[in-house]
N, CA, C and O atoms as a CHARMM CRD file, in Angstrom:
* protein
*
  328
    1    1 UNK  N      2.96300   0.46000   2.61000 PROA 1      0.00000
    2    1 UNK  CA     2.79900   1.79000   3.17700 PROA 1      0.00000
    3    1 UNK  C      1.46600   2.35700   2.69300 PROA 1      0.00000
    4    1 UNK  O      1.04100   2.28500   1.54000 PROA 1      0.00000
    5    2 UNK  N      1.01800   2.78500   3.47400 PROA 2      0.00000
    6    2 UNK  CA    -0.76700   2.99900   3.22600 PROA 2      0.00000
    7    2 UNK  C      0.08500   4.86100   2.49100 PROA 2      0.00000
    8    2 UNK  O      1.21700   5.28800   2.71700 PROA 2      0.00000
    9    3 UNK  N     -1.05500   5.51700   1.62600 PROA 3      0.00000
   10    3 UNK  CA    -1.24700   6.67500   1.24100 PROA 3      0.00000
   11    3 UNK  C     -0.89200   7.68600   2.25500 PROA 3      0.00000
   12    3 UNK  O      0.02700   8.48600   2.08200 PROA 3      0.00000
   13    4 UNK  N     -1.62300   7.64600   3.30800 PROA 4      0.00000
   14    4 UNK  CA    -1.34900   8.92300   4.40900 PROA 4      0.00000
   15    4 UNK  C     -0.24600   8.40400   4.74100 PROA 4      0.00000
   16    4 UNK  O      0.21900   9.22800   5.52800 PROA 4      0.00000
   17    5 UNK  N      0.41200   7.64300   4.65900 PROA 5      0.00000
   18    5 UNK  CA     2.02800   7.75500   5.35500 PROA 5      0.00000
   19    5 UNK  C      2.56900   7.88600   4.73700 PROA 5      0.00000
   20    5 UNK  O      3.50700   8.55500   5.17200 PROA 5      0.00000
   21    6 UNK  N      2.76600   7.47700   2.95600 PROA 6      0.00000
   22    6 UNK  CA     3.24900   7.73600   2.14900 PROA 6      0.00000
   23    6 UNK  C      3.42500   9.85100   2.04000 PROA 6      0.00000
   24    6 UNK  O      4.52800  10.37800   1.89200 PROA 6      0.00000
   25    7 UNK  N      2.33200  10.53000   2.13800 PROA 7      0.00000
   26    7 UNK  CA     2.24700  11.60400   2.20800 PROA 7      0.00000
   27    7 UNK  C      2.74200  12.00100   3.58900 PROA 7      0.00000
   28    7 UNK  O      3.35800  13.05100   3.40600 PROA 7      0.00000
   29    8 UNK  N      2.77500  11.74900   4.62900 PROA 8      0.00000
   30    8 UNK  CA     3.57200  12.29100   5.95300 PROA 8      0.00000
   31    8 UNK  C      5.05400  11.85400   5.15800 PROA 8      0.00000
   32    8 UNK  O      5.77400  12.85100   5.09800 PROA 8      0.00000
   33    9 UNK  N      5.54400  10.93200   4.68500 PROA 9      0.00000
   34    9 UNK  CA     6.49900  10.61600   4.50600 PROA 9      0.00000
   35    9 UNK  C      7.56600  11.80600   4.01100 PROA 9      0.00000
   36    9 UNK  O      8.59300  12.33500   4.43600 PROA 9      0.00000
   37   10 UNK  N      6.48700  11.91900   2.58900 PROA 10     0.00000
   38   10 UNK  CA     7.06900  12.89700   1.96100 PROA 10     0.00000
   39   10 UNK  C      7.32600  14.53200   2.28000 PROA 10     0.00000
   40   10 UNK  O      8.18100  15.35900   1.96100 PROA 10     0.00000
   41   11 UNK  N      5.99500  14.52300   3.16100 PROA 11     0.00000
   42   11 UNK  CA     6.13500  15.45000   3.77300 PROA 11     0.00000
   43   11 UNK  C      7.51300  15.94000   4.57900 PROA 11     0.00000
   44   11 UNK  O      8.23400  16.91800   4.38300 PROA 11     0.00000
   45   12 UNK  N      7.59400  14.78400   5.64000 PROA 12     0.00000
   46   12 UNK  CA     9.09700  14.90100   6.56300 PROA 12     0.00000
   47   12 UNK  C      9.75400  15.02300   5.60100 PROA 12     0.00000
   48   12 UNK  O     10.10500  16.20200   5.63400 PROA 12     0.00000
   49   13 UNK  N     10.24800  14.47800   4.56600 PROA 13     0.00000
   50   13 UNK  CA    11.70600  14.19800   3.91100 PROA 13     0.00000
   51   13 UNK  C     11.38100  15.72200   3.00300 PROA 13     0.00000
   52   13 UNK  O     12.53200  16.00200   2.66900 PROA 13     0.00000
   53   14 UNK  N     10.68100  16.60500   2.54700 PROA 14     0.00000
   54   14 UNK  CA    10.62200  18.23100   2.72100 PROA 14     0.00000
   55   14 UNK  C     11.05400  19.02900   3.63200 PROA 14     0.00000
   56   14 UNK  O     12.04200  19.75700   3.54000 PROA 14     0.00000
   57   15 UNK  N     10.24500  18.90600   4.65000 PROA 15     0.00000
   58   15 UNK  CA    10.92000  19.55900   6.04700 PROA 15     0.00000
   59   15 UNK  C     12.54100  19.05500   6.21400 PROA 15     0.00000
   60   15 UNK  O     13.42700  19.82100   6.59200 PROA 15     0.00000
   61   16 UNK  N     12.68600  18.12200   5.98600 PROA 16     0.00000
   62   16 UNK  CA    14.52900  17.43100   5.96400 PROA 16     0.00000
   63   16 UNK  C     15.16700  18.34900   4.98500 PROA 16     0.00000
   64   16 UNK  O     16.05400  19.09400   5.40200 PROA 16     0.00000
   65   17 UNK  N     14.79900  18.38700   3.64500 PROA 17     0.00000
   66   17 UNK  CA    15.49600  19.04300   2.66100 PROA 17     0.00000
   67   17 UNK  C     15.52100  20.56800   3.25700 PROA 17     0.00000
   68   17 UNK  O     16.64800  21.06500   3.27000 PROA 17     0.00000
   69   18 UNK  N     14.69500  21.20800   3.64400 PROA 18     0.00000
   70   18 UNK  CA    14.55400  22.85000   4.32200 PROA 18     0.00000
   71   18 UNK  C     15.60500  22.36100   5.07400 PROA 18     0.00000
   72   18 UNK  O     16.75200  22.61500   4.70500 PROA 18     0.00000
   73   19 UNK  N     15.50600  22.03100   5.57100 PROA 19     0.00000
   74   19 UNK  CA    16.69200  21.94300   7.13200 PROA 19     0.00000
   75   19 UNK  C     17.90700  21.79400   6.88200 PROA 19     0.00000
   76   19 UNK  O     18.80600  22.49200   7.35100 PROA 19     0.00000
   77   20 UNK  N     18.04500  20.83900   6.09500 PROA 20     0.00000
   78   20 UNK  CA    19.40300  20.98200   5.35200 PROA 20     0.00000
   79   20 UNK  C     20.02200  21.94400   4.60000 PROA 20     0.00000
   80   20 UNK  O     21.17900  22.34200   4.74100 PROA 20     0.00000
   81   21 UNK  N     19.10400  22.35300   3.68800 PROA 21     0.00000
   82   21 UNK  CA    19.45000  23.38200   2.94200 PROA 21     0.00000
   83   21 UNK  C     19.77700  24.54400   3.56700 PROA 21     0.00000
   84   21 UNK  O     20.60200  25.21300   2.94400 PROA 21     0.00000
   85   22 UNK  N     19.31700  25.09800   4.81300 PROA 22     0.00000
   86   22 UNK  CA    19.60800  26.27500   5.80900 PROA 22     0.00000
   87   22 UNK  C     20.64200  26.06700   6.90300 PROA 22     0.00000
   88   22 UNK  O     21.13400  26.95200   7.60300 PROA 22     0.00000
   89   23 UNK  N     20.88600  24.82100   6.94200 PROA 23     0.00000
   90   23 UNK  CA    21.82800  24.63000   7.75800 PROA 23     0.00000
   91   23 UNK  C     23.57800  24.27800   7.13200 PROA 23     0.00000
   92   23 UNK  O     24.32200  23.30200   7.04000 PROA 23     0.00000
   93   24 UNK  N     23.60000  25.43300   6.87900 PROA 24     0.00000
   94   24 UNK  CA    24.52300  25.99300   5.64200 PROA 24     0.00000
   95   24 UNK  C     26.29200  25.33100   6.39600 PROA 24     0.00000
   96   24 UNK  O     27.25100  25.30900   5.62500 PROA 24     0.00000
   97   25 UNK  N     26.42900  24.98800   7.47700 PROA 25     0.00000
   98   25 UNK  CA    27.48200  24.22700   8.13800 PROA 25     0.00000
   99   25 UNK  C     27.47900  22.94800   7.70100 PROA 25     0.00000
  100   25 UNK  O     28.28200  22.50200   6.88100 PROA 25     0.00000
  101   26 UNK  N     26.28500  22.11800   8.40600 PROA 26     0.00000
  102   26 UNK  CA    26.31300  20.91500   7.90200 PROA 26     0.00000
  103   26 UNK  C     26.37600  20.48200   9.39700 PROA 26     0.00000
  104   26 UNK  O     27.19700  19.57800   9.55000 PROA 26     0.00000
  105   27 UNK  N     25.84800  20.80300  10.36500 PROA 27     0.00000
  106   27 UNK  CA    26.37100  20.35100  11.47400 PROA 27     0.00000
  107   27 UNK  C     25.50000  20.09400  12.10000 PROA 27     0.00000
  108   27 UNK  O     25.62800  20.34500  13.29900 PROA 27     0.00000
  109   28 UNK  N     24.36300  19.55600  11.70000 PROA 28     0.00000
  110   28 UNK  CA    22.95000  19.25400  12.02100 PROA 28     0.00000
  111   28 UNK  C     21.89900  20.21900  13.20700 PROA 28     0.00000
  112   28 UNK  O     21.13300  19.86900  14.10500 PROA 28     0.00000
  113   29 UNK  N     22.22500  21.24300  12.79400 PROA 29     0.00000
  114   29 UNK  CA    21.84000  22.11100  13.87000 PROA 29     0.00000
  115   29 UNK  C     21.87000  23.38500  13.17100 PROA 29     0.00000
  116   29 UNK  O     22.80800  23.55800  12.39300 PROA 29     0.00000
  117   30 UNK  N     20.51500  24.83400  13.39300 PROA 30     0.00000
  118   30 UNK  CA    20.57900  25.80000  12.66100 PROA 30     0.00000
  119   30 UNK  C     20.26000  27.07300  13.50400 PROA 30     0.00000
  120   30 UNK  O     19.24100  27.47000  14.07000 PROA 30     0.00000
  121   31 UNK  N     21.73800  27.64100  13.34700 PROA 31     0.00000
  122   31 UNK  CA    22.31200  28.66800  14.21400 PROA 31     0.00000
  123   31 UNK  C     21.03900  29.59000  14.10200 PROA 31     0.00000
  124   31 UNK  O     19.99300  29.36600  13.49300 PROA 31     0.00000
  125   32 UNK  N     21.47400  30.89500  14.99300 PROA 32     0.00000
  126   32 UNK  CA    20.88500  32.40000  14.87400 PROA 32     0.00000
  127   32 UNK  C     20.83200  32.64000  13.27000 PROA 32     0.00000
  128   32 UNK  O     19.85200  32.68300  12.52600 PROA 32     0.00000
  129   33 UNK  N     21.98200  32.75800  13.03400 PROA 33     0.00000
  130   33 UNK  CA    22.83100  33.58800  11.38200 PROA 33     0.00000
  131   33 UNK  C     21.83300  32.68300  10.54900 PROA 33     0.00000
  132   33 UNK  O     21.07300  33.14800   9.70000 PROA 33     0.00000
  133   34 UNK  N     21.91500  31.32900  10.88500 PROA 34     0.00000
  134   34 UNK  CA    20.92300  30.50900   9.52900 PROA 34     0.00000
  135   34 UNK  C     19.97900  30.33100   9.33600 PROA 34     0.00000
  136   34 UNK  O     19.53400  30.12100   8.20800 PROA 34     0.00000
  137   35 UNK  N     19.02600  30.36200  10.86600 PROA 35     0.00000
  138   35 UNK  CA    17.66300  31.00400  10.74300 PROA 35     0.00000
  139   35 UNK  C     17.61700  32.01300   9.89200 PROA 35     0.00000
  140   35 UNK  O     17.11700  32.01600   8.76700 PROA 35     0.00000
  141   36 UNK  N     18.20400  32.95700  10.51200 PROA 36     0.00000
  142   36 UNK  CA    17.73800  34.34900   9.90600 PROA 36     0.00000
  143   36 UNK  C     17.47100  34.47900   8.37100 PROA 36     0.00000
  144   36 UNK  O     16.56700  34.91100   7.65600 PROA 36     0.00000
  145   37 UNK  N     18.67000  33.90800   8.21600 PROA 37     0.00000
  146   37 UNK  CA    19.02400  33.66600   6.18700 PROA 37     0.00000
  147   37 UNK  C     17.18200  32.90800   6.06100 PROA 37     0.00000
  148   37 UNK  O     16.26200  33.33800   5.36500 PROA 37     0.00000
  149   38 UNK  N     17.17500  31.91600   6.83400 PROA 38     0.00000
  150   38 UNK  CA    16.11500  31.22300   6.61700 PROA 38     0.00000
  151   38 UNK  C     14.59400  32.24700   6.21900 PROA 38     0.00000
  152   38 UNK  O     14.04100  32.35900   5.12500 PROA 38     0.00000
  153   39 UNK  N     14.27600  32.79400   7.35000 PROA 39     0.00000
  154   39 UNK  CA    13.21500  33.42700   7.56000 PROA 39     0.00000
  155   39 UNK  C     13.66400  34.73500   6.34000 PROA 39     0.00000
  156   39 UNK  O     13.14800  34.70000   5.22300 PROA 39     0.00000
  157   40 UNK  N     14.22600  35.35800   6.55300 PROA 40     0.00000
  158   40 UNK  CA    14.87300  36.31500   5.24100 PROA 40     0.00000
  159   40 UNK  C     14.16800  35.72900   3.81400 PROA 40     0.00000
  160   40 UNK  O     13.41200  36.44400   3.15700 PROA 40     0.00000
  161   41 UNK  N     14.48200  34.43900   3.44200 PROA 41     0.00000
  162   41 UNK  CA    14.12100  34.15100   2.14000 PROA 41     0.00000
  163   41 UNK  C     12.66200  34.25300   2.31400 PROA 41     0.00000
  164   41 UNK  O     12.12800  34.95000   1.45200 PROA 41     0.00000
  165   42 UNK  N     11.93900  33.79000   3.12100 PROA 42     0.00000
  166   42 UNK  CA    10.64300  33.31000   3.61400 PROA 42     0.00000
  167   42 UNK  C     10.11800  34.88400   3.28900 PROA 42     0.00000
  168   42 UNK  O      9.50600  35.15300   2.25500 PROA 42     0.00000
  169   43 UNK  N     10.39200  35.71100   4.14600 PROA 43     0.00000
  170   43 UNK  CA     9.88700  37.16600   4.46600 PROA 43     0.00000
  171   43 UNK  C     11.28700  37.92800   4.84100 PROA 43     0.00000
  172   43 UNK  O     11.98600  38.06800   5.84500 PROA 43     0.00000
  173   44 UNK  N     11.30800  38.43800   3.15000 PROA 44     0.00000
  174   44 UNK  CA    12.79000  39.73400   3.44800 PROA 44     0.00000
  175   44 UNK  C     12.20500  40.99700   3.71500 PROA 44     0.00000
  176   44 UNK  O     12.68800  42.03600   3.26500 PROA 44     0.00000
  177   45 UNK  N     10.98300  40.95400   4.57000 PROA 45     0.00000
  178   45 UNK  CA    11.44700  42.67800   5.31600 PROA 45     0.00000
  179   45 UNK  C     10.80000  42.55100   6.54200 PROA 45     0.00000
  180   45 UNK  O     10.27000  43.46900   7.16700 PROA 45     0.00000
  181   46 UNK  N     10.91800  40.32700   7.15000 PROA 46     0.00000
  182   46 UNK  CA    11.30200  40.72100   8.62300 PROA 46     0.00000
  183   46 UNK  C     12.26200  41.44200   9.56300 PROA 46     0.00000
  184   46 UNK  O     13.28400  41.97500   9.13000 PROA 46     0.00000
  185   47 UNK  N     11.94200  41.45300  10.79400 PROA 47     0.00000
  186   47 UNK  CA    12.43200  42.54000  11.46600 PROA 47     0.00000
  187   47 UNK  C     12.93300  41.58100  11.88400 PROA 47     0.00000
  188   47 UNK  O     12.44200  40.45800  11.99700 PROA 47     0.00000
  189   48 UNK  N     14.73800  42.22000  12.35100 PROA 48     0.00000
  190   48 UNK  CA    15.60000  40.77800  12.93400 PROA 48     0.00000
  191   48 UNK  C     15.13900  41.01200  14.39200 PROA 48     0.00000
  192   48 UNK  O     15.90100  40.37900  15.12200 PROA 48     0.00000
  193   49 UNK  N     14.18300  41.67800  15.12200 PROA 49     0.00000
  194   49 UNK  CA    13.79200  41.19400  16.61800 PROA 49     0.00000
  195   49 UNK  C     12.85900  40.64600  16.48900 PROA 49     0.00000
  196   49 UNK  O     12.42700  40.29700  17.58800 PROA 49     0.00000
  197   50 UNK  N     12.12200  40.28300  15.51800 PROA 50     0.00000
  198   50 UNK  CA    11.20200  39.49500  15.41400 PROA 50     0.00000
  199   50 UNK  C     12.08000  38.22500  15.20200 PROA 50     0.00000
  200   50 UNK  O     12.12300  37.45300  16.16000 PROA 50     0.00000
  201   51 UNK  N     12.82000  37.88200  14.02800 PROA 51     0.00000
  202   51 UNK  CA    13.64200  36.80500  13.80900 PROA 51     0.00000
  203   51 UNK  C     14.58900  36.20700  15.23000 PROA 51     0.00000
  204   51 UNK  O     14.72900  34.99300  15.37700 PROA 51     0.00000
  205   52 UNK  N     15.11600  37.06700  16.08900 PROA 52     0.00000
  206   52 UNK  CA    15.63500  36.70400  16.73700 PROA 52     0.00000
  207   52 UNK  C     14.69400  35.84200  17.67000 PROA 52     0.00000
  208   52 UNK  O     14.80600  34.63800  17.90200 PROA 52     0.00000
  209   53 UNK  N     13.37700  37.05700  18.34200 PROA 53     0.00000
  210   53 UNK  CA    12.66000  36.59100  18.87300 PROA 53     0.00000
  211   53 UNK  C     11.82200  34.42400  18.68100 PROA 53     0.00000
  212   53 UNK  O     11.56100  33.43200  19.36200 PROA 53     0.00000
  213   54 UNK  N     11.79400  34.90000  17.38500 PROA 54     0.00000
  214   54 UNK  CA    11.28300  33.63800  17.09400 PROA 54     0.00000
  215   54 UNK  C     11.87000  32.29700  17.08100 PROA 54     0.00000
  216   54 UNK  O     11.34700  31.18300  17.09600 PROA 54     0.00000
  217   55 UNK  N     13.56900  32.84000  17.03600 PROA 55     0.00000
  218   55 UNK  CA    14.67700  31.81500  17.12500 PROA 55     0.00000
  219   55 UNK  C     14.41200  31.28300  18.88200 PROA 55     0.00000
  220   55 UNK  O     14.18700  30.22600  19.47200 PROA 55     0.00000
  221   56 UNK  N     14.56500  32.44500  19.15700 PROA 56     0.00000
  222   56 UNK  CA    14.49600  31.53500  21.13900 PROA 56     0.00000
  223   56 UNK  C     13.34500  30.97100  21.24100 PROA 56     0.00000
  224   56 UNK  O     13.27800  29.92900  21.89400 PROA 56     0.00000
  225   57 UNK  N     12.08000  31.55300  20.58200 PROA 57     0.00000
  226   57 UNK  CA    10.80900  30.64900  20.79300 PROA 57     0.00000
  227   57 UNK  C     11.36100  28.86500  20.28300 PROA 57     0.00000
  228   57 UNK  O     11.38800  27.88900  21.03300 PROA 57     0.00000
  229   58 UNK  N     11.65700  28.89700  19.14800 PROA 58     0.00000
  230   58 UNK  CA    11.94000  27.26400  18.59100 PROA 58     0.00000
  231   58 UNK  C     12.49200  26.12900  19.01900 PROA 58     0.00000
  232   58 UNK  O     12.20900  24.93100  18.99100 PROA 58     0.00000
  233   59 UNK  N     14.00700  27.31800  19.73200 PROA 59     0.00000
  234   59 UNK  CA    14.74400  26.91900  20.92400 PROA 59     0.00000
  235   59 UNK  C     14.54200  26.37100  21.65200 PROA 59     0.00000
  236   59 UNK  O     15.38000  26.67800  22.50100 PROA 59     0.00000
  237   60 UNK  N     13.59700  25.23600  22.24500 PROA 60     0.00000
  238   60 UNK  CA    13.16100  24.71000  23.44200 PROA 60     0.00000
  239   60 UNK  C     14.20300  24.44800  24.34600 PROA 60     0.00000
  240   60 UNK  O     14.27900  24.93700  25.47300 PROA 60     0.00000
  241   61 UNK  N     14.92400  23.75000  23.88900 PROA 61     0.00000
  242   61 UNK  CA    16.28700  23.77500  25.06000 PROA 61     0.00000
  243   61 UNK  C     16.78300  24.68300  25.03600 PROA 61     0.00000
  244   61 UNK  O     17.28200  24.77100  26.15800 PROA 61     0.00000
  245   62 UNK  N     17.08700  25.70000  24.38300 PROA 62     0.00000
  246   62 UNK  CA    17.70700  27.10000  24.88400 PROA 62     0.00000
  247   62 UNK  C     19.41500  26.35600  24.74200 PROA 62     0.00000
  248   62 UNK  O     20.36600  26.36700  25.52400 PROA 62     0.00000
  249   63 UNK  N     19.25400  25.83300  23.55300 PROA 63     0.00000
  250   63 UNK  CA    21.14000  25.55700  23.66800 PROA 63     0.00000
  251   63 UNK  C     21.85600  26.12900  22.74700 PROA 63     0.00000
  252   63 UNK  O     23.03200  25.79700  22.59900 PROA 63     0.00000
  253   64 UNK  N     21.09200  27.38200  21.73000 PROA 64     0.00000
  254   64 UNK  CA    21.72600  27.87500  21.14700 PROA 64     0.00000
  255   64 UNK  C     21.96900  27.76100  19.69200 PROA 64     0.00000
  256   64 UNK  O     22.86300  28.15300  18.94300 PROA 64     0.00000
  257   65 UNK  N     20.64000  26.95200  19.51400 PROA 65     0.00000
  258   65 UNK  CA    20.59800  26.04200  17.73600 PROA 65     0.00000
  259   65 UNK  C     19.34100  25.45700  18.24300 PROA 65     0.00000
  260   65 UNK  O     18.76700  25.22700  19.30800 PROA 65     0.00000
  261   66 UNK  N     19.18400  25.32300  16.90800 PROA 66     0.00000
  262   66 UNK  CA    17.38100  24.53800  16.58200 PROA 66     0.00000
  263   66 UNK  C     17.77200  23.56400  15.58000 PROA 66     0.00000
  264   66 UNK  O     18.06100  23.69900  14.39100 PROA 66     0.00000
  265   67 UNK  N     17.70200  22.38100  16.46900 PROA 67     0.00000
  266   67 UNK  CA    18.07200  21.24900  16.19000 PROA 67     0.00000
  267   67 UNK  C     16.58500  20.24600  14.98300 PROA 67     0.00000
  268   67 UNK  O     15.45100  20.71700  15.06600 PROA 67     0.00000
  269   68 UNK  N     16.72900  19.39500  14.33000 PROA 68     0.00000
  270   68 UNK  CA    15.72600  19.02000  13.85500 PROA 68     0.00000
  271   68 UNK  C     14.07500  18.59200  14.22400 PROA 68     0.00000
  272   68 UNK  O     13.01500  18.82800  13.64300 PROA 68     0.00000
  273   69 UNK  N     14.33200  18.04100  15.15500 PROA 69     0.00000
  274   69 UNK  CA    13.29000  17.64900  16.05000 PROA 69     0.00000
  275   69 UNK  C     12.35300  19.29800  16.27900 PROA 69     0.00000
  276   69 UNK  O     11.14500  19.49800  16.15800 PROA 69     0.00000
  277   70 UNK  N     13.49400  20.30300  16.65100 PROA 70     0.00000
  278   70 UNK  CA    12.56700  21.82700  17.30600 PROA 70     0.00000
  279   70 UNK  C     12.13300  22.26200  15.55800 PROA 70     0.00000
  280   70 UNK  O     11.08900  22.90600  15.46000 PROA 70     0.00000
  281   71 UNK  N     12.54900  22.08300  14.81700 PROA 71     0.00000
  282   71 UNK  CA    12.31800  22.82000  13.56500 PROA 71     0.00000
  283   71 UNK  C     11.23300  22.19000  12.91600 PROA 71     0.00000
  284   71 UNK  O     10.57000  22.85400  12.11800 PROA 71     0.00000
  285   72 UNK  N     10.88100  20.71000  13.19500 PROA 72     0.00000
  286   72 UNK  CA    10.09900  20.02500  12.54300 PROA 72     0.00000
  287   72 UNK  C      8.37600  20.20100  13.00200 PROA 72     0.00000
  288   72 UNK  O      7.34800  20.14100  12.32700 PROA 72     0.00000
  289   73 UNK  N      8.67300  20.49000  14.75100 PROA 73     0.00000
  290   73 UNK  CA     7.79500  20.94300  15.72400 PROA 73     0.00000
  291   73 UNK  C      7.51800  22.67500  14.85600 PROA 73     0.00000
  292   73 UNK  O      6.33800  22.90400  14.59000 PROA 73     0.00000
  293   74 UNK  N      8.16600  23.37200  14.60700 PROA 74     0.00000
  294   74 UNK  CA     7.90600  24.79800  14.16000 PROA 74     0.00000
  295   74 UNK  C      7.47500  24.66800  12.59600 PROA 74     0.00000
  296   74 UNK  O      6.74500  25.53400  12.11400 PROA 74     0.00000
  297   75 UNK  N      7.75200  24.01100  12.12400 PROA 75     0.00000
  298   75 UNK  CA     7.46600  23.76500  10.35800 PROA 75     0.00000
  299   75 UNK  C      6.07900  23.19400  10.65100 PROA 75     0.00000
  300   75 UNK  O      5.20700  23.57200   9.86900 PROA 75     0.00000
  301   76 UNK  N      5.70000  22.35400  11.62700 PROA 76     0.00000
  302   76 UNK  CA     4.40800  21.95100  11.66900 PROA 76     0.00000
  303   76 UNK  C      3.33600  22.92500  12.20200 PROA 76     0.00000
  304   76 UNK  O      2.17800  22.88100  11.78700 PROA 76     0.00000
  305   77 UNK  N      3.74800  23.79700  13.12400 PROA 77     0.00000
  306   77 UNK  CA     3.00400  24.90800  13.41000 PROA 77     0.00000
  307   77 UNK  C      2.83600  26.41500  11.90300 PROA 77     0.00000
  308   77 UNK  O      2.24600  27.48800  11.77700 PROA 77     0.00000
  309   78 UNK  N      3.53500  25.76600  11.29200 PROA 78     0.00000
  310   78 UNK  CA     3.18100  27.55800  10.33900 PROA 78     0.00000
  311   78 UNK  C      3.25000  26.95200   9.01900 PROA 78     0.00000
  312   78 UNK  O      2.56500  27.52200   8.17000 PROA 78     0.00000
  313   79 UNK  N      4.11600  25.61700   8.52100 PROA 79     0.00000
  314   79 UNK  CA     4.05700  26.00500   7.19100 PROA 79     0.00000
  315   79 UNK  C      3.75000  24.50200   6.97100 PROA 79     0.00000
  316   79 UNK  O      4.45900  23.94000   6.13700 PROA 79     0.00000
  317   80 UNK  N      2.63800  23.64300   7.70000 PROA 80     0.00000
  318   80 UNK  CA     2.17100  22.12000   7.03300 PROA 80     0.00000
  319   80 UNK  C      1.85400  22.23400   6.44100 PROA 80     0.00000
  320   80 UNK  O      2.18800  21.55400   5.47100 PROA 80     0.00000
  321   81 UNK  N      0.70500  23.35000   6.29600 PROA 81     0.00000
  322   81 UNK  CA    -0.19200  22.96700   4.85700 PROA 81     0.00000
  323   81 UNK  C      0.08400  23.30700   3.70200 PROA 81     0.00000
  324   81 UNK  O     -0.72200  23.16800   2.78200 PROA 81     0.00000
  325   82 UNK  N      1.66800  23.98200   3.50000 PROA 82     0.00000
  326   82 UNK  CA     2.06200  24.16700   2.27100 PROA 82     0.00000
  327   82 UNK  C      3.10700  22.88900   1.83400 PROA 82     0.00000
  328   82 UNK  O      3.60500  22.85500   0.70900 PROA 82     0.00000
C-alpha cells in the first residue's frame, strides 16, 4: 500500500468511526434526530432550519436518512482537511 492510500485509508476508516458513532441505532443510516445531535456537537448554536435544511441537502435520494456513501460525499465537502 503506497503512503497516499495508506492516508485515504485512514482517512475513510475516520469518516466510518463519525458515522458510526452518530448513528446512535446502529442501523446503518443517520436519521434527522442524529444528524442534528451530529451537527449540535460540531456547532451548538446551529439553527435547527439550518440543520434540517442541510439534512435534505445530503439526502440525495430523499429517502429519509443519509446513508454512508451521502455522508462520506458531505464529510468530503466541509471537513477533509481536518
Amino acid at each position: 500500500m503506497t503512503a497516499k492510500n495508506k492516508v485515504l485509508q485512514e482517512n475513510l476508516q475516520k469518516i466510518r468511526d463519525n458515522f458510526d458513532f452518530f448513528d446512535r441505532d446502529g442501523n446503518g443510516r443517520i436519521d434527522e434526530k442524529e444528524f442534528a445531535e451530529l451537527i449540535l456537537a460540531i456547532e451548538p448554536h446551529a439553527k435547527i432550519a439550518e440543520i434540517e435544511k442541510g439534512f435534505i441537502e445530503i439526502d440525495a435520494d430523499q429517502d429519509g436518512s443519509i446513508d454512508f456513501n451521502e455522508f462520506v460525499s458531505w464529510w468530503k465537502l466541509c471537513w477533509w482537511q481536518y
